[in-house]
N, C-alpha and C positions, 0 to 999 in steps of 0.2 A: 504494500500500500504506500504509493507517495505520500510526503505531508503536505500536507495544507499549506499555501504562501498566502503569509497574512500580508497585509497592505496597512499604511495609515491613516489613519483617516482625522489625526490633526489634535488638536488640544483638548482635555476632558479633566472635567471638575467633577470627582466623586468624594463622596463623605468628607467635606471640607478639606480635600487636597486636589494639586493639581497632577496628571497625568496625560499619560497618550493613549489614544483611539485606534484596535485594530481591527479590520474586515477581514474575513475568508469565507468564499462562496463553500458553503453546505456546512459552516463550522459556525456562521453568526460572528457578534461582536466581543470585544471582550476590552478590559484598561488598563493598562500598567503605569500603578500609581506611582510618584517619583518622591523623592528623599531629600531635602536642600540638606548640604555636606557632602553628596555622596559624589562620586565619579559619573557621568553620561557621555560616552562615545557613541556615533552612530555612524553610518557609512549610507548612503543611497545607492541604489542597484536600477536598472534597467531603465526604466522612464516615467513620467508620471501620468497617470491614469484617469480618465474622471472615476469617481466615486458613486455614481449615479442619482438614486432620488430615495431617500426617507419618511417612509411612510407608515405612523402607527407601529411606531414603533420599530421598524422592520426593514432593512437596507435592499430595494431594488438593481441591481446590479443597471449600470449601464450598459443597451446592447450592443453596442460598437466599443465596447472597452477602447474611447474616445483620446486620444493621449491630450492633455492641454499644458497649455505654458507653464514655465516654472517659474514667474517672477509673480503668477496672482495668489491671492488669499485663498479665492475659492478653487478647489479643484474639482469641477464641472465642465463638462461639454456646454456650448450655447443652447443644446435642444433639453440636456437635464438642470438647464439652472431656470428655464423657462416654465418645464413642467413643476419644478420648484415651488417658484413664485405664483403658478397658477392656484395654489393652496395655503397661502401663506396670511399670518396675519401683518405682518410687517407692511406687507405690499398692500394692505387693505381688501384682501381678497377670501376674507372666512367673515363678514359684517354677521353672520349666523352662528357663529359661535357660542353654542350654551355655557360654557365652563366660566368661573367669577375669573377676575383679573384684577390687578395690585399694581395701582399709580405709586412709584417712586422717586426719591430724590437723591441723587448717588454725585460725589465728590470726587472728583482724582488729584487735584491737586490746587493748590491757588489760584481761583478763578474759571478752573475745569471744573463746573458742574452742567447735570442735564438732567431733564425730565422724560420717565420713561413710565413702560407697561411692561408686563408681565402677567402668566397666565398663574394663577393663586397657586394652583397643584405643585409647578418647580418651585416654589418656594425662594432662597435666596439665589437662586442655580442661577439664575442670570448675571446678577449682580459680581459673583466671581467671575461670570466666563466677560463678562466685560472690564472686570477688573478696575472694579468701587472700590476704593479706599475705605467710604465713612460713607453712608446711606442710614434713608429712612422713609418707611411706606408714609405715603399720604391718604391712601383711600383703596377703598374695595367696590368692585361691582360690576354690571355686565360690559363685555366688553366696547361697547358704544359711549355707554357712559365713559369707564375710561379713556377710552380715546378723545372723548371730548374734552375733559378733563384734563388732560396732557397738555393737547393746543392752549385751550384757557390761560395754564400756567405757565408756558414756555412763552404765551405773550407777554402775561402780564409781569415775569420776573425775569423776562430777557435771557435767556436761558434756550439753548440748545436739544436737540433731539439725538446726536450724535455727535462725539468728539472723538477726532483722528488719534487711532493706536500712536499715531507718531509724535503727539502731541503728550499722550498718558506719559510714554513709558521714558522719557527725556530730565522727567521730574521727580520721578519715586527716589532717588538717591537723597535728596533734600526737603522733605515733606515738612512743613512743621508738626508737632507735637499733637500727639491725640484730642487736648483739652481744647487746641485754637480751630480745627479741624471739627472737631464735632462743634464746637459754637457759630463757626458758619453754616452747616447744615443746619443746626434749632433754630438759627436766625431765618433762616429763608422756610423753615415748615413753618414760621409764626406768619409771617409772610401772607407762605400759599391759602394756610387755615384763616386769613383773614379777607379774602378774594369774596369779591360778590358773584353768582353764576355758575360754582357748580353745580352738574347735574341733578336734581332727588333723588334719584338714584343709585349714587353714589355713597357709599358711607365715608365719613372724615376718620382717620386714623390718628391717632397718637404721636407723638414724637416721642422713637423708639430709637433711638442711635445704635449703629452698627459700625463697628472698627474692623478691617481685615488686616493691619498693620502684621498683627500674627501669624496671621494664615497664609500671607503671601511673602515674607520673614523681608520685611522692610530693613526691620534694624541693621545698620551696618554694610545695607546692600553697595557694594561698588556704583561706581558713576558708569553707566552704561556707553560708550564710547565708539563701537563699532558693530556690522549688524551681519546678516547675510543678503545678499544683494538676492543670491535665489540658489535653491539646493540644487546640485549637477550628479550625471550618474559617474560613482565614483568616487563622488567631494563628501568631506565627511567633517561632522560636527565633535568634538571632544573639550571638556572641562569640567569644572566642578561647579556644581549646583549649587547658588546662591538665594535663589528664591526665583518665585513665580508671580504672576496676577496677569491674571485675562488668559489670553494667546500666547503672552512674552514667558518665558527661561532667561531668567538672567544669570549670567555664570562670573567666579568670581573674577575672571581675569578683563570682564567689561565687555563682555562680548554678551549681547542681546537678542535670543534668536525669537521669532515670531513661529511658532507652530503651526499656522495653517497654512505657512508654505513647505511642513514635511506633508502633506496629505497629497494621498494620492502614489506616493513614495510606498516600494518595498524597502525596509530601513534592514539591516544588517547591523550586531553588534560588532564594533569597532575593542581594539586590546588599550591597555593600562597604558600605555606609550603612544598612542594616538592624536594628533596632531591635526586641527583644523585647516581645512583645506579648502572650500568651498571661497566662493567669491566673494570677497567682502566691503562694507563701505561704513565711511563712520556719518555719527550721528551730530547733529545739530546739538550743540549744548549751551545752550546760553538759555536765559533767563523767559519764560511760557511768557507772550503775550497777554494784555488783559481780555477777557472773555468780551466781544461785542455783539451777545446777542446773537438773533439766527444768523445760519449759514449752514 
């Protein structure tokens, strides 16, 4: 019996840690959770693949095992990121959605804050895979209301829907201190809780503050410095685990790598002596812009 070639399928937040994502057709999925301290070498092999479509739980294989570019995030063909979004709440395209949903207010760093949804069931599972710093729910309820709720308050607290990975993870080396961090989230939940116009049905939540300072081991993280420009077959990743949040692997020697460009990747373990080879480029380090509002 041959074995199974697992494939990546990108960055994965289980039980409050971060991990990697593997497929193989008639084996399902499975996660290998990661360790900061530990050693991570990896190697790519062959070429990278679309991943196909996710549905209920359950990975459709693509039917042209589609090869796609190594410089994007997503590793989908144009015809499985379509049939994608044809089911997606993101895209506005589930407005039928029965299941409650969870307006929040999540912080990455001085002046990076944004207003989002969330479907109630994943719980904080977003807020890690986006890699929040300091959050806090504002509200519960169907997902219309939600969404309404969003816009309302991305207007009226000039605040964002989405902020560039490249923007987060420039800044985690230097974060202030939990106490000034959660005081601007409670400042802005008083804020939102004091807005005329959301929905009735909506419920107002609490100011519950949430720290991932821990979970993604901020403390002491290196200054992030250089990145991978895009994984090659061949090029391989190696260092030591300094911490995680979101997509990003930060390792200690400053090197930043974004996980959702190993997917799609068959990864191979690399040995104790393994040396970074993959293409690489450094990162913008000066001082986050101030936040102005949409974009």
């Amino acid at each position: 019996m041959t074995s199974a070639i697992w494939c990546c399928t990108g960055p994965r937040w289980s039980e409050g840690r971060p991990g990697i994502g593997w497929y193989a057709e008639q084996r399902g999925e499975r996660t290998s959770l990661l360790a900061y301290g530990r050693w991570l070498a990896f190697t790519a092999t062959g070429q990278r693949t679309c991943l196909g479509v996710r549905r209920s739980g359950r990975r459709n294989p693509c039917p042209t095992a589609a090869e796609v570019p190594a410089r994007t995030g997503s590793a989908q063909c144009a015809e499985c990121a379509r049939l994608d979004r044809s089911f997606s709440v993101a895209a506005d395209t589930r407005a039928d959605d029965p299941r409650p949903y969870r307006v929040y207010l999540a912080w990455f760093g001085p002046g990076l804050i944004k207003v989002g949804i969330t479907a109630e069931e994943r719980g904080s599972a977003r807020l890690l895979e986006q890699g929040a710093v300091t959050w806090t729910w504002l509200g519960r309820g169907p997902l219309m209301a939600a969404r309404r709720t969003e816009e309302l308050l991305r207007a009226a607290l000039k605040v964002p829907d989405r902020i560039a990975y490249a923007r987060k993870r420039t800044v985690r080396d230097r974060l202030p201190d939990t106490v000034a961090r959660a005081g601007e989230v409670a400042g802005l939940h008083e804020r939102a809780a004091a807005l005329p116009g959301w929905p009735e049905t909506l419920e107002r939540l609490p100011c519950e503050i949430v720290d991932h300072g821990g979970v993604f081991g901020l403390a002491g993280l290196p200054r992030p410095v250089r990145q991978p420009e895009r994984m090659t077959a061949g090029g391989t990743v190696a260092g030591l685990l300094a911490g995680a949040a979101g997509p990003d692997l930060h390792f200690a020697d400053g090197l930043v790598v974004d996980a959702r460009l190993l997917a799609g990747w068959v990864l191979t373990a690399a040995g104790p002596d393994a040396v970074t080879t993959v293409p690489l480029t450094g990162l913008a380090t000066g001082e986050p812009a101030e936040q102005e509002g949409l974009f």
